[in-house]
mmCIF file of the C-alpha atoms, coordinates in Angstrom:
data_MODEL
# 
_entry.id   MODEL 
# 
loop_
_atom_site.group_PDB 
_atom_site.id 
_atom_site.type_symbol 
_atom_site.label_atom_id 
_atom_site.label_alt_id 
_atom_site.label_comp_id 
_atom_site.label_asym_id 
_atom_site.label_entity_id 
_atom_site.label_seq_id 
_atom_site.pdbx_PDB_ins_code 
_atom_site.Cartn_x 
_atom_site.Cartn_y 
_atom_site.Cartn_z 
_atom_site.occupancy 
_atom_site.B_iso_or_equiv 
_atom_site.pdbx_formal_charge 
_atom_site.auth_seq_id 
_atom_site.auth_comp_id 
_atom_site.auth_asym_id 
_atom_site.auth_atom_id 
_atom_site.pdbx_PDB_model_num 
ATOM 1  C CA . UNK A 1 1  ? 0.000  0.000  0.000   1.00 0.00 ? 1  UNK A CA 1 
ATOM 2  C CA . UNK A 1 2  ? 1.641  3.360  -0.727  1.00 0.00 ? 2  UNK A CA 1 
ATOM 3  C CA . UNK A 1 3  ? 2.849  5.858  1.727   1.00 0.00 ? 3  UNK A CA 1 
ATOM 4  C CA . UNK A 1 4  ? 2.568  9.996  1.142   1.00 0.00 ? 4  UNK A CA 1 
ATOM 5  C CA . UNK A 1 5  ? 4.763  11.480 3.335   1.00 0.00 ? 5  UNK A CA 1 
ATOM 6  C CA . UNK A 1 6  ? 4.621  15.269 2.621   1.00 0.00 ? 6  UNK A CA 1 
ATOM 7  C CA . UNK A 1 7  ? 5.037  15.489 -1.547  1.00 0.00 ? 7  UNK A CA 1 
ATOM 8  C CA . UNK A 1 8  ? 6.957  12.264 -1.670  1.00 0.00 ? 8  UNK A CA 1 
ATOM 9  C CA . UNK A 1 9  ? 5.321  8.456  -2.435  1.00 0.00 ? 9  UNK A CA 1 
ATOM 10 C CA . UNK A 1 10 ? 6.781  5.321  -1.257  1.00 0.00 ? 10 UNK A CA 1 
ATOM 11 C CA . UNK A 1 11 ? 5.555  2.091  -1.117  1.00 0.00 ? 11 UNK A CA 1 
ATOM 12 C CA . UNK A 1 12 ? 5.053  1.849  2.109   1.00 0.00 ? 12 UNK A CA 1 
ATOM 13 C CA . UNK A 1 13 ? 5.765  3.234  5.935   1.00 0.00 ? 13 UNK A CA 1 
ATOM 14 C CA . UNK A 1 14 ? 8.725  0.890  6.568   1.00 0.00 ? 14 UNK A CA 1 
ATOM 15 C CA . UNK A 1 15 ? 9.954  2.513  3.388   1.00 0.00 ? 15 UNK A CA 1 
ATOM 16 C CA . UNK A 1 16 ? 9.573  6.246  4.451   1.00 0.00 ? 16 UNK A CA 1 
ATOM 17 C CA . UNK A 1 17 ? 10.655 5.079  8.125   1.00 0.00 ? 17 UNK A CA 1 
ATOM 18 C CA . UNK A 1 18 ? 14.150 4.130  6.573   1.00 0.00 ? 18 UNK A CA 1 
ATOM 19 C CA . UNK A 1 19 ? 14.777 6.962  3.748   1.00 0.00 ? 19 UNK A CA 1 
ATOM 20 C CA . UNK A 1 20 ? 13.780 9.697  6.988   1.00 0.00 ? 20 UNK A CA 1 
ATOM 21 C CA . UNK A 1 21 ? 16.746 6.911  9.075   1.00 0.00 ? 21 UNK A CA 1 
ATOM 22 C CA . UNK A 1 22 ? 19.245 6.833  6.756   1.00 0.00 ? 22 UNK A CA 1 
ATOM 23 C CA . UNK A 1 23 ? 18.828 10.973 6.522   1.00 0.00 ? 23 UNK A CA 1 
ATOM 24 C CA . UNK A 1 24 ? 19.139 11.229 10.067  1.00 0.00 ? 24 UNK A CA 1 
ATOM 25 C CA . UNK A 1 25 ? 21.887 8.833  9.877   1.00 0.00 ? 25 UNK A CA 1 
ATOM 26 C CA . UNK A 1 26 ? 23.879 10.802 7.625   1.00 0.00 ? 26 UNK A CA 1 
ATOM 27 C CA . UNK A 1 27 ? 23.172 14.284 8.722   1.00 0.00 ? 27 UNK A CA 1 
ATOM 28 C CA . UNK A 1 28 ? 24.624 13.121 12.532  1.00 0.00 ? 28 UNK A CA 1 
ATOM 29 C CA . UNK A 1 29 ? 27.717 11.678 10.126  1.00 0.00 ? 29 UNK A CA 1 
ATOM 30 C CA . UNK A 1 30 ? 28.389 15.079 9.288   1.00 0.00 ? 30 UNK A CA 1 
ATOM 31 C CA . UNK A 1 31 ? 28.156 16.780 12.059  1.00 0.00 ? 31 UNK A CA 1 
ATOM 32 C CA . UNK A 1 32 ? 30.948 14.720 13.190  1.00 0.00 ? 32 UNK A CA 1 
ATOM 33 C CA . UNK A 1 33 ? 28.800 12.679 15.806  1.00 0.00 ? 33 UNK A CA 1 
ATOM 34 C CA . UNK A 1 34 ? 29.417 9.118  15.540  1.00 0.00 ? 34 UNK A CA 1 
ATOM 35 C CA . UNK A 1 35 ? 28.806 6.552  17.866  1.00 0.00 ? 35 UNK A CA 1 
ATOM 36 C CA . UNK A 1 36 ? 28.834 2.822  18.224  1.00 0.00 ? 36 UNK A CA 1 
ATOM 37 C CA . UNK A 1 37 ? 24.682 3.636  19.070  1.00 0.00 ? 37 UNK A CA 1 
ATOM 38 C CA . UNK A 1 38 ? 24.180 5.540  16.414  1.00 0.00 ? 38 UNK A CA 1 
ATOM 39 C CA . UNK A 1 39 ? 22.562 2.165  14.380  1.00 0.00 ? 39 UNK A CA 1 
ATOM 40 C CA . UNK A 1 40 ? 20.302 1.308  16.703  1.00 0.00 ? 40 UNK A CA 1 
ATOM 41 C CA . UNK A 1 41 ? 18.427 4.494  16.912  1.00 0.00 ? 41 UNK A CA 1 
ATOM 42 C CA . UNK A 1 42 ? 18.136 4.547  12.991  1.00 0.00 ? 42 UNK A CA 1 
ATOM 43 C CA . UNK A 1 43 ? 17.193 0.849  13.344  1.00 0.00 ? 43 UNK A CA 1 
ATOM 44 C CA . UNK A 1 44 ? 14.447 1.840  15.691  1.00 0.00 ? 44 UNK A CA 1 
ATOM 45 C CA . UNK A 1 45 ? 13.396 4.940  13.329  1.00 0.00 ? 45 UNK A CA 1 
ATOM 46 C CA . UNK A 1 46 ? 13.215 2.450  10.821  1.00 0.00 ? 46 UNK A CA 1 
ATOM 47 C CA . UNK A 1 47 ? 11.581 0.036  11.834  1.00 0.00 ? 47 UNK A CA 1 
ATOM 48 C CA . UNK A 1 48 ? 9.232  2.471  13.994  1.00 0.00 ? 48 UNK A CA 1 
ATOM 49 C CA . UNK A 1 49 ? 10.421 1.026  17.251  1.00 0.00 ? 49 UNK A CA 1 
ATOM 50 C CA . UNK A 1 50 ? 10.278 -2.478 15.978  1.00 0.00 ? 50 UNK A CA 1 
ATOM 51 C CA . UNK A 1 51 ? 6.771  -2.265 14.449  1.00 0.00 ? 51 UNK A CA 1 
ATOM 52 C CA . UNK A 1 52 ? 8.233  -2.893 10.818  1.00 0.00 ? 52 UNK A CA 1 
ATOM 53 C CA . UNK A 1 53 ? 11.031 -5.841 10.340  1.00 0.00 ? 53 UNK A CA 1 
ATOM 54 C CA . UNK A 1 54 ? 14.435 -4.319 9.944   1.00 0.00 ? 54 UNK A CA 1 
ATOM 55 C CA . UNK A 1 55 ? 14.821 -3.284 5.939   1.00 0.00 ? 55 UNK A CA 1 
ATOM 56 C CA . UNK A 1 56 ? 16.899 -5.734 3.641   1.00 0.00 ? 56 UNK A CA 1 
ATOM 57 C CA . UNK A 1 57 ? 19.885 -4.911 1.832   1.00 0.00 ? 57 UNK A CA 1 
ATOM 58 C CA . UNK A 1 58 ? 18.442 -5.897 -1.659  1.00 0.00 ? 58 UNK A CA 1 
ATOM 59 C CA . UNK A 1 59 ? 15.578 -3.253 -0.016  1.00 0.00 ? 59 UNK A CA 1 
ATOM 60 C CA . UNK A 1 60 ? 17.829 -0.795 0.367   1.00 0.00 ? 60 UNK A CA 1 
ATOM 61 C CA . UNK A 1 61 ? 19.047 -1.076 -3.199  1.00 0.00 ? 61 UNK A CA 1 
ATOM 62 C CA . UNK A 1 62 ? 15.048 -0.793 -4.370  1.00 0.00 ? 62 UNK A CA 1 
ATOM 63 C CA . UNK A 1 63 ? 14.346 2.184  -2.721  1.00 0.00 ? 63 UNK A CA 1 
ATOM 64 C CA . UNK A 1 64 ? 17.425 3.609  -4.256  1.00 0.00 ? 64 UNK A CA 1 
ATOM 65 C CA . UNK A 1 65 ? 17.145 3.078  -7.299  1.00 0.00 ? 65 UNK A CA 1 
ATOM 66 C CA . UNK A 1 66 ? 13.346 3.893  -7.485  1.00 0.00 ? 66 UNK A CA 1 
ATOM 67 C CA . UNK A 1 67 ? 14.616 6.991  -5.791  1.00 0.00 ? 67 UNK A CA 1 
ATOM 68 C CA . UNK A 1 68 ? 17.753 8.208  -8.415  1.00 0.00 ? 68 UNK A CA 1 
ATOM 69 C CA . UNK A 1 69 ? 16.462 5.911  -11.355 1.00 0.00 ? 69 UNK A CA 1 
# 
């Protein structure tokens, strides 16, 4: 079932749960703030505190590519 997050589409919540994680994720990378927790609060944003299973890394690549492609 699809998932509108503000203008954006994605297939689903888990879906928008990781792209907002892997943001997140990246934005604390540059701030210079990295931890050995830092993964498991973007695994709990993604999976939205463990209601979603933890995303794939052939999902990953999907949601990429549907993304850039």
């Amino acid at each position: 079932m699809a998932y509108k997050l503000g203008e954006t589409t994605f297939s689903d919540e888990r879906e928008a749960n990781t792209v907002l994680a892997a943001l997140r994720f990246y934005q604390t990378h540059m701030r210079g703030v990295v931890h050995p927790d830092e993964m498991e609060w973007a695994e709990d944003l993604a999976t939205d505190g463990g209601k979603h299973e933890p995303p794939t890394v052939e999902n990953l690549d999907e949601i990429i590519e549907r993304i850039y492609w």
